[in-house]
C-alpha positions as CSV (number, residue, x, y, z in Angstrom):
1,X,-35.8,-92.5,0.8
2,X,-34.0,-95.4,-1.0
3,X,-34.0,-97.4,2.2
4,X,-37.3,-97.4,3.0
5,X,-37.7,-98.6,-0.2
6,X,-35.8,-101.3,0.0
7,X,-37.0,-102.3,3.3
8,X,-40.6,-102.7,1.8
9,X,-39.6,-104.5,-1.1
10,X,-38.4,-107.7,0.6
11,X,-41.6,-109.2,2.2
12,X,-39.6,-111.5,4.9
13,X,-38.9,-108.7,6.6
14,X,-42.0,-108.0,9.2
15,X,-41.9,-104.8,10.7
16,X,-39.2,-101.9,10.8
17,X,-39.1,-98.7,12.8
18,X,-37.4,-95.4,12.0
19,X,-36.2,-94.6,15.2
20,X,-33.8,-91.7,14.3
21,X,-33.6,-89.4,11.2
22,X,-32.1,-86.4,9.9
23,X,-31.0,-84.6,6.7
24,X,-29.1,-81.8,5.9
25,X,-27.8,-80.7,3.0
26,X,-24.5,-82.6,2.7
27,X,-25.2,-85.8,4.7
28,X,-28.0,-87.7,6.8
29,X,-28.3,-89.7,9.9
30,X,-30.7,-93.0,10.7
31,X,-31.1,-95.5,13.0
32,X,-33.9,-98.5,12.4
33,X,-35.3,-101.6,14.3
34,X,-35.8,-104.1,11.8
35,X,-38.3,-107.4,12.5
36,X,-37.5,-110.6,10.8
37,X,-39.6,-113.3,9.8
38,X,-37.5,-115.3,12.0
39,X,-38.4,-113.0,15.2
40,X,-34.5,-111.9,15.0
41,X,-34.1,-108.4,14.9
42,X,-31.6,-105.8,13.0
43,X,-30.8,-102.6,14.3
44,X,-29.4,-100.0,12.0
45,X,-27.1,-97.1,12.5
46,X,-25.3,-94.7,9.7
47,X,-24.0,-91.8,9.4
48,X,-23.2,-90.1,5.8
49,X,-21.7,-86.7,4.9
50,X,-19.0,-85.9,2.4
51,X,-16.4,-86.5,4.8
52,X,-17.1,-89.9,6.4
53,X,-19.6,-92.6,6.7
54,X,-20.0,-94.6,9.6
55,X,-22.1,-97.6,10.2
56,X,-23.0,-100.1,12.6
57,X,-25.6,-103.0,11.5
58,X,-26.4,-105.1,14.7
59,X,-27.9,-108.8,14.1
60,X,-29.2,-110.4,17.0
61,X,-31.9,-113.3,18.0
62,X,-34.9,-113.4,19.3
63,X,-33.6,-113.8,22.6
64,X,-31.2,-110.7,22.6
65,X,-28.0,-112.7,21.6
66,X,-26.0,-111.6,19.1
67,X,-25.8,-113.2,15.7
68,X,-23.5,-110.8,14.4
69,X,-22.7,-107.0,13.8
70,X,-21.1,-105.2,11.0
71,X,-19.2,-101.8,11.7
72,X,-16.7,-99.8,10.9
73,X,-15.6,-98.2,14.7
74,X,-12.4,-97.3,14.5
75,X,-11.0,-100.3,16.6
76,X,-9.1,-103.4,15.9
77,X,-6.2,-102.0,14.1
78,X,-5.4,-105.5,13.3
79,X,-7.7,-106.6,11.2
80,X,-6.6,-106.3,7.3
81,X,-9.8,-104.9,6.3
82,X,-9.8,-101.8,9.5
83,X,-11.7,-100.2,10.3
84,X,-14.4,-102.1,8.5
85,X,-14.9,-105.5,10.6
86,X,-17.8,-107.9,11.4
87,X,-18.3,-109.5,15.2
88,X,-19.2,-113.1,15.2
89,X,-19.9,-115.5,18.4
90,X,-16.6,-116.6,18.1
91,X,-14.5,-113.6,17.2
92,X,-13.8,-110.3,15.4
93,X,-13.0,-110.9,11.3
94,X,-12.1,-108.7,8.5
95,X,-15.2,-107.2,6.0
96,X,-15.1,-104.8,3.6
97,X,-17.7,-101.8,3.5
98,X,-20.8,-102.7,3.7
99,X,-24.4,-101.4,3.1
100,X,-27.6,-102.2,4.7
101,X,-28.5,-103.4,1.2
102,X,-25.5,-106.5,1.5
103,X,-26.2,-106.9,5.4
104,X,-30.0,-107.7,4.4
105,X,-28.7,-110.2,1.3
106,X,-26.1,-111.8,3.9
107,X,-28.6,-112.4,6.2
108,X,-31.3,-113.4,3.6
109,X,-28.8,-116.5,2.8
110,X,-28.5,-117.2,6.5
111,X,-31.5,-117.7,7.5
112,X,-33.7,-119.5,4.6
């Protein structure tokens, strides 16, 4: 699997955990507990078939409080970019799609 991969390749991340997974023939399903080197923790949620993909990519510190979180619920109509949004301590912005791939790079830059 490509994210697995990926996880392994980037040596600040610590530890992750497949806590979900399943495949089928047009789509798959994950969800992973990511360690940073920071003690911060990412938890990772997608869904992919040929229809939709939904995502949720949950940042938060060491101390349970969120950092941020990247999804694509179908909420907040008014944001430009719905349904793909990011949640920040001080409010809800537009993002485009994402991928745990840019999530990992954004938080990369954040915390070095």
């Amino acid at each position: 699997m490509e994210i697995l991969r990926l996880l392994d390749q980037e040596n600040w991340i610590e530890h992750y955990e497949i806590q979900d997974y399943r495949q089928w023939e047009s789509g798959f399903y994950y969800r992973l507990k990511i360690l940073l080197e920071n003690r911060s923790v990412l938890f990772v949620r997608e869904y992919v078939d040929e229809i939709e993909r939904v995502y949720s990519f949950h940042w938060q510190d060491q101390n349970d409080v969120m950092i941020m979180r990247w999804d694509n619920a179908p909420h907040h109509r008014h944001i430009a970019t719905f349904p793909h949004h990011k949640h920040t301590p001080v409010g809800i912005f537009e993002n485009l799609e994402i991928t745990l791939s840019d999530v990992l790079a954004e938080i990369r830059k954040q915390i070095e």
